[in-house]
SENUPA-30785 format. One record per residue (C-alpha): residue number from 1; residue in three letters; x, y, z. Coordinates in steps of 0.25 Angstrom, whole numbers, plus 5000, padded with zeros to 4 digits. Layout:
<nr:NUM&rest:ala&c1:X&c2:Y&c3:Z>
...
This chain:
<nr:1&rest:unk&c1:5468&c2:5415&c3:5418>
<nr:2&rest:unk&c1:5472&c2:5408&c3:5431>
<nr:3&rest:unk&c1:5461&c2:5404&c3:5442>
<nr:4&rest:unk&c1:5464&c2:5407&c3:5456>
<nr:5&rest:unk&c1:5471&c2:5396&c3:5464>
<nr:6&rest:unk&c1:5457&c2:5396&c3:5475>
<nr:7&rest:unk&c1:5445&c2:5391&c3:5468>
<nr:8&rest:unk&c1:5433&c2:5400&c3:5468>
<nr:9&rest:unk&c1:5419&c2:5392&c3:5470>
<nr:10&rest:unk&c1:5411&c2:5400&c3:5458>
<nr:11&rest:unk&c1:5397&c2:5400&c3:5458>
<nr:12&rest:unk&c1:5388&c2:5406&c3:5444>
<nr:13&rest:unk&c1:5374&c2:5413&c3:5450>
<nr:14&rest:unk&c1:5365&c2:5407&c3:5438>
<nr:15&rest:unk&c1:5352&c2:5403&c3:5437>
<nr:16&rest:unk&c1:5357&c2:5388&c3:5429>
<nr:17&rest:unk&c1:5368&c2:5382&c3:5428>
<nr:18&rest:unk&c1:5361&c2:5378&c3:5413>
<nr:19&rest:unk&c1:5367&c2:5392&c3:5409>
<nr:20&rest:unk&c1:5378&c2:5392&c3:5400>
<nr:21&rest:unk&c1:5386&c2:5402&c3:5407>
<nr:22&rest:unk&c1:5382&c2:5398&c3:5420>
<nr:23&rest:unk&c1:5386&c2:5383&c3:5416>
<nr:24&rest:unk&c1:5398&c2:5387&c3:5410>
<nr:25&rest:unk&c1:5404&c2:5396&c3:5420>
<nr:26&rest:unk&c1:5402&c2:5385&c3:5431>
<nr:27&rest:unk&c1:5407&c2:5373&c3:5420>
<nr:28&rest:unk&c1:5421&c2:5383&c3:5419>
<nr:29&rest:unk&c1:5420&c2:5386&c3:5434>
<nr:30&rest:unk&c1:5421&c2:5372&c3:5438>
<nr:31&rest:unk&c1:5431&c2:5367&c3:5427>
<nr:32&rest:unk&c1:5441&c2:5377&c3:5433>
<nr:33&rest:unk&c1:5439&c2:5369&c3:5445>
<nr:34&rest:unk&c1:5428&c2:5379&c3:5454>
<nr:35&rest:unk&c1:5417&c2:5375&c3:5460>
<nr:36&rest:unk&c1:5405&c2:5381&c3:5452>
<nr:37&rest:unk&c1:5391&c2:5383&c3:5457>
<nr:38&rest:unk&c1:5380&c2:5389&c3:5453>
<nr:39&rest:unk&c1:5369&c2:5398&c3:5461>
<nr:40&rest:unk&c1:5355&c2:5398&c3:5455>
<nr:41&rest:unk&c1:5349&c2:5414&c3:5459>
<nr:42&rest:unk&c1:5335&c2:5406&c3:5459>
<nr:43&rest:unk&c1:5338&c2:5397&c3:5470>
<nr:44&rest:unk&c1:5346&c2:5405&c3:5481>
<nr:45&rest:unk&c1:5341&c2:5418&c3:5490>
<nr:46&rest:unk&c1:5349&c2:5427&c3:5498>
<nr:47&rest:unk&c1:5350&c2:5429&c3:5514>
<nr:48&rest:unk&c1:5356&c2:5442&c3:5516>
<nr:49&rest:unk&c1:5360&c2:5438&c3:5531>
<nr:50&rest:unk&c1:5366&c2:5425&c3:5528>
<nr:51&rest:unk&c1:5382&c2:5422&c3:5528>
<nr:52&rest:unk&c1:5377&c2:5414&c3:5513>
<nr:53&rest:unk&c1:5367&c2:5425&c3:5508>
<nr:54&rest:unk&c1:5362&c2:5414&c3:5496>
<nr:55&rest:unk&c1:5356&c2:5403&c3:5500>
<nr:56&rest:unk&c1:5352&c2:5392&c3:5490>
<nr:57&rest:unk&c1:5339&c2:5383&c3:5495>
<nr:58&rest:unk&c1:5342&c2:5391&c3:5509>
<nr:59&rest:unk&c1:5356&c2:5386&c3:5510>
<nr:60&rest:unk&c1:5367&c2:5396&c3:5509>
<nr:61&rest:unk&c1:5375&c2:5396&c3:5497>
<nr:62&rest:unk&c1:5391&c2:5396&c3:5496>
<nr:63&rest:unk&c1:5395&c2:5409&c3:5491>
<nr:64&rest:unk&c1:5403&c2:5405&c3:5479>
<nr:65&rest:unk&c1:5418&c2:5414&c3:5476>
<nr:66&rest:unk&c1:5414&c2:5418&c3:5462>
<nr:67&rest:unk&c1:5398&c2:5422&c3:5459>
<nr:68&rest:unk&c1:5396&c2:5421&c3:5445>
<nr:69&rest:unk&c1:5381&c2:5429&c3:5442>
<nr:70&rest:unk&c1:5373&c2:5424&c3:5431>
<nr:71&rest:unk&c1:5362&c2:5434&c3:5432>
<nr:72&rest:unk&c1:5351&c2:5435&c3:5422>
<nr:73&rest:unk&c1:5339&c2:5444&c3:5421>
<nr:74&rest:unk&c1:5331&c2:5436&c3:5426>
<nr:75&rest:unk&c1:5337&c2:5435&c3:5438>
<nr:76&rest:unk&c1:5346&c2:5449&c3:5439>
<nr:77&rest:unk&c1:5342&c2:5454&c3:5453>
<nr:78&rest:unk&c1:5342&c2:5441&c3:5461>
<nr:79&rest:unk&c1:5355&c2:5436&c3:5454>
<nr:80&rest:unk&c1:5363&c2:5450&c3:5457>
<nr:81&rest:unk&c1:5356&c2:5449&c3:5472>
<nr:82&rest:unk&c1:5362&c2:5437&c3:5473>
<nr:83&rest:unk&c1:5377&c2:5441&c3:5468>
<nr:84&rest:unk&c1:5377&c2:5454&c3:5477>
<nr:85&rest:unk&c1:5373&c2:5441&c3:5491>
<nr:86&rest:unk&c1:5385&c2:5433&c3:5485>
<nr:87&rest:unk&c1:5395&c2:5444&c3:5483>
<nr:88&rest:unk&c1:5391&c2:5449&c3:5496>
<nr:89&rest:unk&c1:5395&c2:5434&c3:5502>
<nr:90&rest:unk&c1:5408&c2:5434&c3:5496>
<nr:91&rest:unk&c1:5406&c2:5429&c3:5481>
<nr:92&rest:unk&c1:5415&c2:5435&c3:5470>
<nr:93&rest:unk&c1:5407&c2:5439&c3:5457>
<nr:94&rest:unk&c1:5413&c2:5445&c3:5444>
<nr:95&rest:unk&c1:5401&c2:5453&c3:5444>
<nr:96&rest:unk&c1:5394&c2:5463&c3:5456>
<nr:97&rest:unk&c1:5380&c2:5465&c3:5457>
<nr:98&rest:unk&c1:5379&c2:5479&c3:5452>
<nr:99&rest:unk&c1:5389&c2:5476&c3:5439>
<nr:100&rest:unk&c1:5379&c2:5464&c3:5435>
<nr:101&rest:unk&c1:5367&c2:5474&c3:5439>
<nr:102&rest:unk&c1:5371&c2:5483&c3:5429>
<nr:103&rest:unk&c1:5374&c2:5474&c3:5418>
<nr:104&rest:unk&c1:5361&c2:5470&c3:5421>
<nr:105&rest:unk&c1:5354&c2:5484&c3:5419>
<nr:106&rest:unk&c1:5355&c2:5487&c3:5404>
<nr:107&rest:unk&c1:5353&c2:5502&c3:5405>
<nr:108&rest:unk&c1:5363&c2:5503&c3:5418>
<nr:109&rest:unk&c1:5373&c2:5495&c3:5410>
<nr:110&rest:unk&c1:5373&c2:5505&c3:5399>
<nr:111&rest:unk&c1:5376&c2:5517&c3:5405>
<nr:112&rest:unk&c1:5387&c2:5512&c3:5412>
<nr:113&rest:unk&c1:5391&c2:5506&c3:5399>
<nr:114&rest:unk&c1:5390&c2:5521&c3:5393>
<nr:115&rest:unk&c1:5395&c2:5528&c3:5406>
<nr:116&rest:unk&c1:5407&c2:5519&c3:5404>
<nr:117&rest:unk&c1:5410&c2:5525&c3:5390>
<nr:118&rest:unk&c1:5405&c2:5513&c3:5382>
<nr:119&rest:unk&c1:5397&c2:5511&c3:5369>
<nr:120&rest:unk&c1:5383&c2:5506&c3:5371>
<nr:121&rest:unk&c1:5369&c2:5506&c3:5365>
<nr:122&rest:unk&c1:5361&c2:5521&c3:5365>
<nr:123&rest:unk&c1:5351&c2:5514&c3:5376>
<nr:124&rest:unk&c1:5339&c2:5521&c3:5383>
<nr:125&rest:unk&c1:5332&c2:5516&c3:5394>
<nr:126&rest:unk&c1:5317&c2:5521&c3:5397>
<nr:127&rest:unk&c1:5308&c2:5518&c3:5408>
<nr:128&rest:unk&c1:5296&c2:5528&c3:5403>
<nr:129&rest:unk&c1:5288&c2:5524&c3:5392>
<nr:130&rest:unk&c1:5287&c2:5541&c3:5389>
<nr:131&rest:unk&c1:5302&c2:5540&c3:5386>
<nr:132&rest:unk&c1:5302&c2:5529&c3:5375>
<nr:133&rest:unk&c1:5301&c2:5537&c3:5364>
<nr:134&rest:unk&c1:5312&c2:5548&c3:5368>
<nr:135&rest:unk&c1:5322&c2:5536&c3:5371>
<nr:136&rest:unk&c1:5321&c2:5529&c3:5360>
<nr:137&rest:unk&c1:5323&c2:5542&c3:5353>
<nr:138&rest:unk&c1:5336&c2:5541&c3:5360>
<nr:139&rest:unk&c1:5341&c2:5531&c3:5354>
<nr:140&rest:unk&c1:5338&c2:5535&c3:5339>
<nr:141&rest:unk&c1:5338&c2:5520&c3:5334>
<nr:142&rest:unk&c1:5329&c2:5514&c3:5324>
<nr:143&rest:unk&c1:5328&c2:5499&c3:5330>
<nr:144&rest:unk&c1:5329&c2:5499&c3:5347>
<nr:145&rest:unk&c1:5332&c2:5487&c3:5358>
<nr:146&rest:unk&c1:5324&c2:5487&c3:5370>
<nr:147&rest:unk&c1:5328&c2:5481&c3:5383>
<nr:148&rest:unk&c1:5324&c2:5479&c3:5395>
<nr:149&rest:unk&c1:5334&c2:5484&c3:5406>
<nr:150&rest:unk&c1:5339&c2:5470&c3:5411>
<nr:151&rest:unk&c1:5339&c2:5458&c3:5402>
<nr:152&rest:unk&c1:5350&c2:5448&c3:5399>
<nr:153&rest:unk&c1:5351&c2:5437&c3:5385>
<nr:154&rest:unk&c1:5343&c2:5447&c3:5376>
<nr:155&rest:unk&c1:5331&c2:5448&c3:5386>
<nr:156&rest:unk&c1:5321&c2:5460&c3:5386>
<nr:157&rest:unk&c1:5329&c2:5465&c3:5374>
<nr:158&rest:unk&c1:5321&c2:5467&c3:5361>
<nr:159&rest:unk&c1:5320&c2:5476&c3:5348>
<nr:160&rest:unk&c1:5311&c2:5486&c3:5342>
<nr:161&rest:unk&c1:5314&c2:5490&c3:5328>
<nr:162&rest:unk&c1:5306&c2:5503&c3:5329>
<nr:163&rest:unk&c1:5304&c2:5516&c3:5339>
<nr:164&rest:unk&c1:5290&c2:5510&c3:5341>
<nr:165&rest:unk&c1:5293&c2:5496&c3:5343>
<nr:166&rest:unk&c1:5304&c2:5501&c3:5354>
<nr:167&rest:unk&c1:5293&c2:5510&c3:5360>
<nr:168&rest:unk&c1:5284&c2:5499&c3:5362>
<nr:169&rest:unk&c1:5295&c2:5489&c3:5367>
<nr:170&rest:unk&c1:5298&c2:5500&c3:5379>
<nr:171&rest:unk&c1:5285&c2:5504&c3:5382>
<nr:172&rest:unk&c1:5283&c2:5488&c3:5384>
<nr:173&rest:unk&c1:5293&c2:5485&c3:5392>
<nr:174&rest:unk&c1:5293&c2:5497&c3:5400>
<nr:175&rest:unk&c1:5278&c2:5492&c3:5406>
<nr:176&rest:unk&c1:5287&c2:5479&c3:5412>
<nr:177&rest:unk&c1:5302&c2:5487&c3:5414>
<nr:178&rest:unk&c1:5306&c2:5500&c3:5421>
<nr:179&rest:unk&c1:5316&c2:5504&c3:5411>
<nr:180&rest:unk&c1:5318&c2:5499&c3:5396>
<nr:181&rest:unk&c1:5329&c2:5502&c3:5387>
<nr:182&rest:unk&c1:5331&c2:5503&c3:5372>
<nr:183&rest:unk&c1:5344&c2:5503&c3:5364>
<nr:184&rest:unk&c1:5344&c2:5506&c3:5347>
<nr:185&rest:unk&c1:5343&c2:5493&c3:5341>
<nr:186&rest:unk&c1:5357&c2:5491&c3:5332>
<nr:187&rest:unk&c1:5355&c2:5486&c3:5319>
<nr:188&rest:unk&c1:5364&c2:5480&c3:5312>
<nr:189&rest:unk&c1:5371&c2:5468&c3:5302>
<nr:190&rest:unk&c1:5371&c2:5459&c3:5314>
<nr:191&rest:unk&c1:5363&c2:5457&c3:5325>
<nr:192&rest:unk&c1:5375&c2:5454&c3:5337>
<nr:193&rest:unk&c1:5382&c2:5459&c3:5349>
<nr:194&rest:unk&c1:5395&c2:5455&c3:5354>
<nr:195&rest:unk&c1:5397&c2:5448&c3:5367>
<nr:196&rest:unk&c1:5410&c2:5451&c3:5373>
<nr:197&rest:unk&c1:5414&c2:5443&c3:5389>
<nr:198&rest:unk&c1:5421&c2:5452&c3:5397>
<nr:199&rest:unk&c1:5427&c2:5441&c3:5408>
<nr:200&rest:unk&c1:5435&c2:5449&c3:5419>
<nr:201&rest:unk&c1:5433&c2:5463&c3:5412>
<nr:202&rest:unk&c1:5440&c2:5457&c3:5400>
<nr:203&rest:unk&c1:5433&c2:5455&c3:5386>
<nr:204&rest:unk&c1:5435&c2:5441&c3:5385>
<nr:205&rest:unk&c1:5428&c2:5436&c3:5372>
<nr:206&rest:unk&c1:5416&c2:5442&c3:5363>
<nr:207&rest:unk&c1:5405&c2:5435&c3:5354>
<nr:208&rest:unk&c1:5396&c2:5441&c3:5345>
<nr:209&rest:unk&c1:5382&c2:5438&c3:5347>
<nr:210&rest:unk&c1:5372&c2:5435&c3:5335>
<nr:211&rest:unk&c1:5357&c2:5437&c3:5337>
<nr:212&rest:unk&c1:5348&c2:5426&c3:5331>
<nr:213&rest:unk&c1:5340&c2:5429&c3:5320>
<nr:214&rest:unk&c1:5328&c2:5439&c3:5320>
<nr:215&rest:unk&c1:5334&c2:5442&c3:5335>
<nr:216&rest:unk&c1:5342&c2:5456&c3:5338>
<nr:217&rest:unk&c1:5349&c2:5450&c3:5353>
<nr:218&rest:unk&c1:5360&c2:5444&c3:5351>
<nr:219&rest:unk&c1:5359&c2:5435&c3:5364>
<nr:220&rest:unk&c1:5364&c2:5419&c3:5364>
<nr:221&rest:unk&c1:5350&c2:5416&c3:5372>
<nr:222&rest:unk&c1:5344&c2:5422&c3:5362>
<nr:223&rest:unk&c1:5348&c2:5415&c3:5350>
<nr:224&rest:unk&c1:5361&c2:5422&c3:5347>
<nr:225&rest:unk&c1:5374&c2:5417&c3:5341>
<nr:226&rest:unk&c1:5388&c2:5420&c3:5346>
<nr:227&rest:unk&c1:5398&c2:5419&c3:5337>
<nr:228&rest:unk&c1:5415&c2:5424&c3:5342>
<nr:229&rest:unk&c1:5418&c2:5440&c3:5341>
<nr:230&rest:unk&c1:5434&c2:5445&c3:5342>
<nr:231&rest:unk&c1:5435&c2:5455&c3:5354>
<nr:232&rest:unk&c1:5443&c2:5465&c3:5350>
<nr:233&rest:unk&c1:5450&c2:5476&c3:5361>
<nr:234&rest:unk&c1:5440&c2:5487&c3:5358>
<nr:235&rest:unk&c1:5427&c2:5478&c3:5360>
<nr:236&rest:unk&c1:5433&c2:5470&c3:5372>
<nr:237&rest:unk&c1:5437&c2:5484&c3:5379>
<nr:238&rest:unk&c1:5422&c2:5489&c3:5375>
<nr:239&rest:unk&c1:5416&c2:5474&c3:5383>
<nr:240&rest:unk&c1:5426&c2:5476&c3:5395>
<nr:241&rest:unk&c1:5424&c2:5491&c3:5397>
<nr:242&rest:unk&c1:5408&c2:5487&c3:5396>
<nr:243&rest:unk&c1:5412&c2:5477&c3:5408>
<nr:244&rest:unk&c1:5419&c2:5487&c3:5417>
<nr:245&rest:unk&c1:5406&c2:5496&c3:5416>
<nr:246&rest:unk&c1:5396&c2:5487&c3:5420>
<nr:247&rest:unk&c1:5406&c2:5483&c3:5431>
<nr:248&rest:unk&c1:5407&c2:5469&c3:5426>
<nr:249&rest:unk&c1:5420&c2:5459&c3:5422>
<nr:250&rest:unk&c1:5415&c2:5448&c3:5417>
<nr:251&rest:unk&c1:5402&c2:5451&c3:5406>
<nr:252&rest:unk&c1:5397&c2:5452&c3:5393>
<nr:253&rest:unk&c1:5397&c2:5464&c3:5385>
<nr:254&rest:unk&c1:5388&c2:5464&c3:5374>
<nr:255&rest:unk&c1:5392&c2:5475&c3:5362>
<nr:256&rest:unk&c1:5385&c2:5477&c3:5351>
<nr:257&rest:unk&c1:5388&c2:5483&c3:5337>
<nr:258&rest:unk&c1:5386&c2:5496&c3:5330>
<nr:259&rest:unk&c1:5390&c2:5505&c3:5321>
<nr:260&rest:unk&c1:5397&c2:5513&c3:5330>
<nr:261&rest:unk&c1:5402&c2:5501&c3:5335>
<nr:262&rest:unk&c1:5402&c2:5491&c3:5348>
<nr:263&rest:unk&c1:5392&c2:5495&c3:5360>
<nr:264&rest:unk&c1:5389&c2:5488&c3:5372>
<nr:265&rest:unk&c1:5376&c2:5482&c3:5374>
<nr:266&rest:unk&c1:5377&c2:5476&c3:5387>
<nr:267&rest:unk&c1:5384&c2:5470&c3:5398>
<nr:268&rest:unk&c1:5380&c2:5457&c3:5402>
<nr:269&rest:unk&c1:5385&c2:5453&c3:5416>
<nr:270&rest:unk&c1:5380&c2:5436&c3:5415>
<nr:271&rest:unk&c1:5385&c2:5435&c3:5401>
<nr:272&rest:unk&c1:5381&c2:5423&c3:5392>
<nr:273&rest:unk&c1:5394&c2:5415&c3:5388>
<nr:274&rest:unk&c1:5388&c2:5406&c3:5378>
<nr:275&rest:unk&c1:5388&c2:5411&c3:5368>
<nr:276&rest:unk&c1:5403&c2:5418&c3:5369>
<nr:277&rest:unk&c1:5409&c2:5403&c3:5372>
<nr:278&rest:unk&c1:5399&c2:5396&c3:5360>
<nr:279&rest:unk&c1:5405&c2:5408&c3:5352>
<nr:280&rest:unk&c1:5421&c2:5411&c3:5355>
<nr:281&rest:unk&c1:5423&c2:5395&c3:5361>
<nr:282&rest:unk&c1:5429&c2:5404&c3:5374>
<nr:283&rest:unk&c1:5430&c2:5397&c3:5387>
<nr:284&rest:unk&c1:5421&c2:5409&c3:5392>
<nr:285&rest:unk&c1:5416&c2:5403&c3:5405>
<nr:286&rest:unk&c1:5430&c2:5400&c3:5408>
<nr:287&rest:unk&c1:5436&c2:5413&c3:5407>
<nr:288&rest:unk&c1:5425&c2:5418&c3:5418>
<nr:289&rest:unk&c1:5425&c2:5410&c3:5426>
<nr:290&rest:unk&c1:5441&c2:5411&c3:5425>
<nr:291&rest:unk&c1:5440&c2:5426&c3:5427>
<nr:292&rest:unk&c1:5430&c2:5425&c3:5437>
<nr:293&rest:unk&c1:5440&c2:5418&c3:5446>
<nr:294&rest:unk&c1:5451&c2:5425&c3:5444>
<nr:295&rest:unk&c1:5443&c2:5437&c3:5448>
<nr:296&rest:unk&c1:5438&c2:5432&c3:5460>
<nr:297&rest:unk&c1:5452&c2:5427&c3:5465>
<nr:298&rest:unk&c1:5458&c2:5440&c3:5463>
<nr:299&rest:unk&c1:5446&c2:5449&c3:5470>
């Protein structure tokens, strides 16, 4: 993939630059030459009348040509408030606002998932604790997965092995959230799910992810081991189409198995590349940030 003769100033909205993504995109960014420079969502405000809406220790920051957003739970809101200011100023972004919203918003992403024609977990999503009983009815499942609806690396996700267990976990987090979901807990040999990278709506490489012992999420932050997965057509076309519904080009889409076969988890729109580099030996990074600037110089 050839870069565009003009060279983009790229900048990664990120929280460190410790991060492995955030210190790899930049480290790939720089080594094809570009100026790479990272903006820390805890340390700028915004002034909506101002020619440079973000200002960094109250002086106006350069509005970089490629915005790459990083944005965690913990920081969802300000971080997609601060993509919408840059965009607005003239930064390019792989990703909009609402795309990253609703990867963001687990029940919102699964119906546009199913309303696209896609496989995905039976998921209910309650906000009165009188409609427990009747919703987990729905999904006829021994085991059940609770979550709340935003969370990334595994967080506010747990398990209930029972009807009751599952009851007492949403009546719990239902004091603290408006809306909890649940999902039937899948059973079986192996305790995985298979990370596929869509870069530039193209599945580009996949890795199965391995829970750590006594732990049913399958997420590198949380212990789990990667190990390399081949990505044949059917499942690459299953991750890109998932991409396309959620209004993203460049994500992860995690599928889990079945016994009726791959469904799709989730959507992740600041995918972890860690463990797909440590697992495949792929230049990751590299291909992003390639993408990315081919994008950007064709728009």
């Amino acid at each position: 993939m050839e870069l565009t003769a003009v060279r983009p100033h790229i900048a990664v909205l990120s929280h460190s630059e410790g991060f492995y993504t955030t210190k790899r995109l930049m480290e790939e960014a720089r080594a094809k030459g570009l100026e790479a420079t990272r903006i820390d969502p805890t340390r700028v405000f915004i002034s909506v009348d101002a020619d440079a809406p973000v200002l960094e220790d109250g002086r106006p920051l350069p509005i970089p040509d490629i915005l790459i957003p990083r944005v965690g739970a913990t920081l969802t809101e300000w971080g997609l408030t601060l993509l919408r200011a840059m965009r607005g100023a003239g930064a390019w972004s792989p990703a909009t606002p609402a795309a990253m919203a609703l990867a963001q918003d687990k029940i919102g992403s699964s119906i546009a998932l199913r309303a696209a024609g896609l496989p995905v977990l039976p998921t209910v999503a309650v906000r009165e604790p009188a409609h427990i009983d009747h919703a987990l009815e729905e999904l006829d499942s021994s085991g059940f997965v609770i979550k709340r609806p935003r969370g990334t690396q595994g967080r506010g996700v747990m398990s209930a092995p029972d009807r009751t267990g599952a009851r007492a976990l949403l009546e719990g987090l239902l004091v603290e959230a408006s809306v909890t979901l649940a999902q039937p807990l899948i059973e079986l040999e192996s305790t995985r799910d298979l990370r596929v990278l869509v870069i530039g709506g193209r599945a580009y490489a996949a890795c199965w992810r391995n829970a750590a012992p006594g732990e049913f999420r399958s997420n590198v932050h949380l212990g789990g081991q990667t190990e390399p997965a081949e990505l044949d057509a059917s499942t690459a076309e299953l991750a890109e189409r998932s991409a396309s519904a959620i209004g993203l080009t460049t994500c992860g889409v995690d599928l889990i198995e079945t016994t009726e076969g791959l469904r799709v988890l989730e959507v992740n729109g600041s995918p972890g590349i860690e463990g797909l580099e440590t697992a495949t030996g792929q230049n990751v990074a590299g291909a992003m940030i390639s993408s990315m600037v081919v994008d950007w110089g064709s728009c």
